[in-house]
Structure formats: structure tokens, C-alpha cells
C-alpha positions as CSV (number, residue, x, y, z in Angstrom):
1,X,89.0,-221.1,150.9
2,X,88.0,-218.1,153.3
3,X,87.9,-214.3,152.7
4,X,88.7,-211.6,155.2
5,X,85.0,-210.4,155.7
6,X,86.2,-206.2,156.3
7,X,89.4,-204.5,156.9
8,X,88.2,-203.6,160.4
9,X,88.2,-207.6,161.3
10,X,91.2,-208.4,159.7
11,X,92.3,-211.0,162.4
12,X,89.2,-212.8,160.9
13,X,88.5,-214.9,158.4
14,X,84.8,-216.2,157.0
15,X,84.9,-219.5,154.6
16,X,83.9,-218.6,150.7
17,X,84.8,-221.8,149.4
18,X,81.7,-222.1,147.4
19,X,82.7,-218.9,145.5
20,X,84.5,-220.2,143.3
21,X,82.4,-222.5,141.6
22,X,80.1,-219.5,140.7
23,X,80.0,-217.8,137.4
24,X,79.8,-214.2,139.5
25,X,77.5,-211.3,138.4
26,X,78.8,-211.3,134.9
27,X,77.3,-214.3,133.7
28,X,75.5,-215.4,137.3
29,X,75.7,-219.1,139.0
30,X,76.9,-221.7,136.2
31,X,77.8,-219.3,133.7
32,X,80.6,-221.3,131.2
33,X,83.6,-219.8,129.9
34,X,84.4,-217.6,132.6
35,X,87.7,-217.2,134.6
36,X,87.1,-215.6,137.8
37,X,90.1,-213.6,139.9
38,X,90.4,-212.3,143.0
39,X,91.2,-208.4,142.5
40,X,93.1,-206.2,145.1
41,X,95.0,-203.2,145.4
42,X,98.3,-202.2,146.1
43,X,98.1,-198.5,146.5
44,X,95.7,-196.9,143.5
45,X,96.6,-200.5,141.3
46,X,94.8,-203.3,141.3
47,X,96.0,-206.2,140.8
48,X,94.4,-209.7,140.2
49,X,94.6,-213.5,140.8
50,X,93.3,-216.7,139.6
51,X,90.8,-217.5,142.3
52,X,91.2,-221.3,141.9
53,X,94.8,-220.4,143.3
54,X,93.6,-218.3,146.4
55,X,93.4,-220.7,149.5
56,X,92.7,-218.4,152.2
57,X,92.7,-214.8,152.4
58,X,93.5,-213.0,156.2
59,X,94.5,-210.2,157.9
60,X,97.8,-208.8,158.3
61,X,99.4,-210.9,161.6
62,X,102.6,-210.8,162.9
63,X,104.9,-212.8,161.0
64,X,108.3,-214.6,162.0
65,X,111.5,-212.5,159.6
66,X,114.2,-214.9,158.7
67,X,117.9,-213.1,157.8
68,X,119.6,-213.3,154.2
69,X,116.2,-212.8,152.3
70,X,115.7,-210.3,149.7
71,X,113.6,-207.4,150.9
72,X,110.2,-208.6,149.2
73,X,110.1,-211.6,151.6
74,X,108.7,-210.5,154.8
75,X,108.9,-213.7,156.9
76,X,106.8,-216.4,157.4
77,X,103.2,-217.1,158.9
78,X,102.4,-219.8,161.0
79,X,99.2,-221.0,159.0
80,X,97.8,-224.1,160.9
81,X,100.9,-225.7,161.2
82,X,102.0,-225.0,157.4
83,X,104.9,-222.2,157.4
84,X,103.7,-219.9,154.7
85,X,106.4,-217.2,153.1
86,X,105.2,-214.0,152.9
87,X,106.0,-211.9,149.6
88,X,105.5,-208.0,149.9
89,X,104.0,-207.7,146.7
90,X,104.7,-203.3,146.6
91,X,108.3,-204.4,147.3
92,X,108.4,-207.3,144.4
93,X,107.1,-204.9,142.1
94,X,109.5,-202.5,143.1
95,X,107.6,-199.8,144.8
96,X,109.3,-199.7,148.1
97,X,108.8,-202.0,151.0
98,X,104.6,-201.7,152.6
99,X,104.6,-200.2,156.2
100,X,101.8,-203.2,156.9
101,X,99.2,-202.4,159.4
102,X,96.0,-204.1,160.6
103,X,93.9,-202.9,157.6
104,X,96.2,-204.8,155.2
105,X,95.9,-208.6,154.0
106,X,97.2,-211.5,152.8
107,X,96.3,-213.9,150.3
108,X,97.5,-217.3,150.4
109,X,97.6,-218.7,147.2
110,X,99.2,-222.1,146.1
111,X,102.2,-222.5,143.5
112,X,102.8,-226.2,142.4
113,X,103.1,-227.5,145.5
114,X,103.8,-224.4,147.9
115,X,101.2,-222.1,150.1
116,X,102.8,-217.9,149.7
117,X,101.0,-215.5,151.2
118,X,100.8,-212.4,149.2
119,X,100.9,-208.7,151.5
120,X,98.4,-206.4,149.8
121,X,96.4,-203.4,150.8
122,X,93.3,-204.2,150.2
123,X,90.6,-206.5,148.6
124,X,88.3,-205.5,145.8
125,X,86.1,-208.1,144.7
126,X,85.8,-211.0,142.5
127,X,85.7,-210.6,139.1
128,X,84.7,-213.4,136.0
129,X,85.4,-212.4,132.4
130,X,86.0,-214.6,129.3
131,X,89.7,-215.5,127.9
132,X,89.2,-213.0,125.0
133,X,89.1,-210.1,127.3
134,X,92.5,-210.4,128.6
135,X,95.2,-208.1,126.5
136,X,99.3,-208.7,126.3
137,X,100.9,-206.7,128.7
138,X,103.0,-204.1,126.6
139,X,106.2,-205.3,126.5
140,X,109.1,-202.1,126.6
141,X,112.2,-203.5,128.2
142,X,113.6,-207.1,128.0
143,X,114.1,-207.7,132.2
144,X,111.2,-205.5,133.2
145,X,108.7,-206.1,136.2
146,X,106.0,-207.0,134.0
147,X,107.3,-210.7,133.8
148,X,105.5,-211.0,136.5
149,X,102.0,-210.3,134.8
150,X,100.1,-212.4,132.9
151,X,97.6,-209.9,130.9
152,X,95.6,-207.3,131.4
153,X,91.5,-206.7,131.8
154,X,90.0,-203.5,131.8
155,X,86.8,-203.3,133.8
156,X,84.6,-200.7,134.6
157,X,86.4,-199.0,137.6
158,X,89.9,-199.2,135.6
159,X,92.3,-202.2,135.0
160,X,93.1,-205.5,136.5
161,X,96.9,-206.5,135.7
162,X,96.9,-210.4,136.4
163,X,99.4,-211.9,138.1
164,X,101.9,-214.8,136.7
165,X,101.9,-216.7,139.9
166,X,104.2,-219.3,138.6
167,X,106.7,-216.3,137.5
168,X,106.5,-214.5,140.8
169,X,109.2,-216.9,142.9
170,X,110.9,-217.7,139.4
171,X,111.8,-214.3,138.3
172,X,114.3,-212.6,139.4
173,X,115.5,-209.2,139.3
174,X,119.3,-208.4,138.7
175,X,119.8,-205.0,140.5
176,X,119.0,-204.8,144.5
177,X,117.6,-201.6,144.2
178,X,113.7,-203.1,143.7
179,X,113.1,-202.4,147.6
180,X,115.7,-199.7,147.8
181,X,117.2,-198.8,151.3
182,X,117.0,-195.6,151.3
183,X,113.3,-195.1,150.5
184,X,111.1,-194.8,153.4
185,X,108.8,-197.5,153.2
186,X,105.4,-196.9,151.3
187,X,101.9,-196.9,153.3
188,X,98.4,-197.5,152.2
């Protein structure tokens, strides 16, 4: 696994693969019973992911847009031979389509058997916290966006809604309007 070092680099990437094994600074090297997630932004959210899942996480590169998608899949990356599809996470959460710039990234994760890249703003850090600290997320409407979240964590800075990986290809919204046309798109 590698992690983007800054936002000012973001064509690079530096190799953190022995991150993940680590309990992190809330229980240090080897602590058990910890889950750690990558946590990034999307605007003033953050937003997490089960780091175990993240393979990779780069700058924002020009990507290659294929016709008849829905509007939260950007294209796809070239990734070392593997062609990745992008998902603009603002858009799939139905804040409008990201105006991605150099300072934005992606995080390739792995579902089942597929590499997606994830377009975010920004990385945060990684984060470890036990099982018990993760919450429901409120359910209010029966087709809502927050299928796509698997709890919540509140940490010091605010809170970390988790992301259902597995439900982010597999749900799907009825009405179009998740990315709609006429908004201008959304910058960080």
C-alpha cells in the first residue's frame, strides 16, 4: 500500500504498507482489538475507510471518461496495467459533481475482487478505535444515501462516517438528480 506523502506532491506516492499492521497512537504498535481506517474529507466531512481495503492512495491524474456512465463515475485510471474506475465520491453522495484539481486524491481500495479508486479532497490521518465505538447511522428515510455508510465514530476533531464499501457499487439511487446538471460543480 502507498500514501500520497502531501497535497503539493500529489503525482507521488510513498509506500506505507507496514501501516497497517500497527495498532496507531491509540493503543501504539500491537495494540489488539483495534480497527484502523483511513479518514479523509470531502468538503468539511470526513469520511473513513477500512484500511486493510486501501491499496494505494495517489494524486489526482488525468483519467480516461467512458460515455453512458452515471455522473459519479469519472473514468478510469491506468494503474500499472490494472484499469481502475474512478467513483466521485461528492457526486455518489449527492453533493454535486468535484471540480478535481492537483490537490485532490484518490484512494484505491479493493471490493471482492475489483481495485476503485475513490476521488476525495483530502487525506486526514489514520485512525484505530475498538468495535464498540462505532454507532448506527440514524436511519430517517427508507432509500436514503446513508446506505452507503457503515457507522459512525466520533473523535476528537468531529466525526468519521465509515464507508460500506461493498454497498457503494451495489446501491443504487432511483432519481438522476444525485449529481444534478444544473448545479455547478462543487470545489474543495
Amino acid at each position: 500500500m502507498s500514501i500520497q506523502a502531501n497535497n503539493q506532491s500529489a503525482s507521488s506516492a510513498v509506500n506505507v504498507g507496514a501501516m497497517a499492521g500497527r495498532g496507531g497512537a491509540d493503543g501504539g504498535p500491537g495494540a489488539t482489538g483495534l480497527t484502523q481506517f483511513i479518514s479523509f474529507a470531502i468538503g468539511e466531512d470526513q469520511y473513513g475507510v477500512d484500511i486493510m481495503a486501501v491499496r494505494e492512495i495517489k494524486g489526482w491524474s488525468q483519467i480516461t471518461q467512458l460515455p453512458r456512465q452515471p455522473d459519479y463515475m469519472r473514468g478510469v485510471l491506468n494503474l500499472r496495467g490494472i484499469m481502475v474506475p474512478i467513483i466521485d465520491l461528492r457526486c455518489r453522495f449527492g453533493q454535486g459533481v468535484t471540480e478535481a484539481t492537483a490537490l485532490h486524491i484518490v484512494i484505491v481500495v479493493q471490493i471482492g475482487p475489483r481495485h476503485v479508486g475513490l476521488l476525495a479532497d483530502r487525506v486526514l490521518d489514520i485512525v484505530g478505535f475498538n468495535a464498540s465505538q462505532i454507532q448506527p447511522v440514524p436511519r430517517v428515510a427508507q432509500a436514503s444515501n446513508v446506505d452507503f455508510l457503515s457507522g459512525l465514530v466520533t473523535i476528537e476533531s468531529g466525526m468519521i462516517a465509515l464507508i460500506d464499501l461493498p454497498h457503494l457499487l451495489s446501491v443504487s439511487i432511483s432519481d438522476s438528480a444525485e449529481c444534478a446538471a444544473g448545479e455547478p460543480p462543487a470545489a474543495a
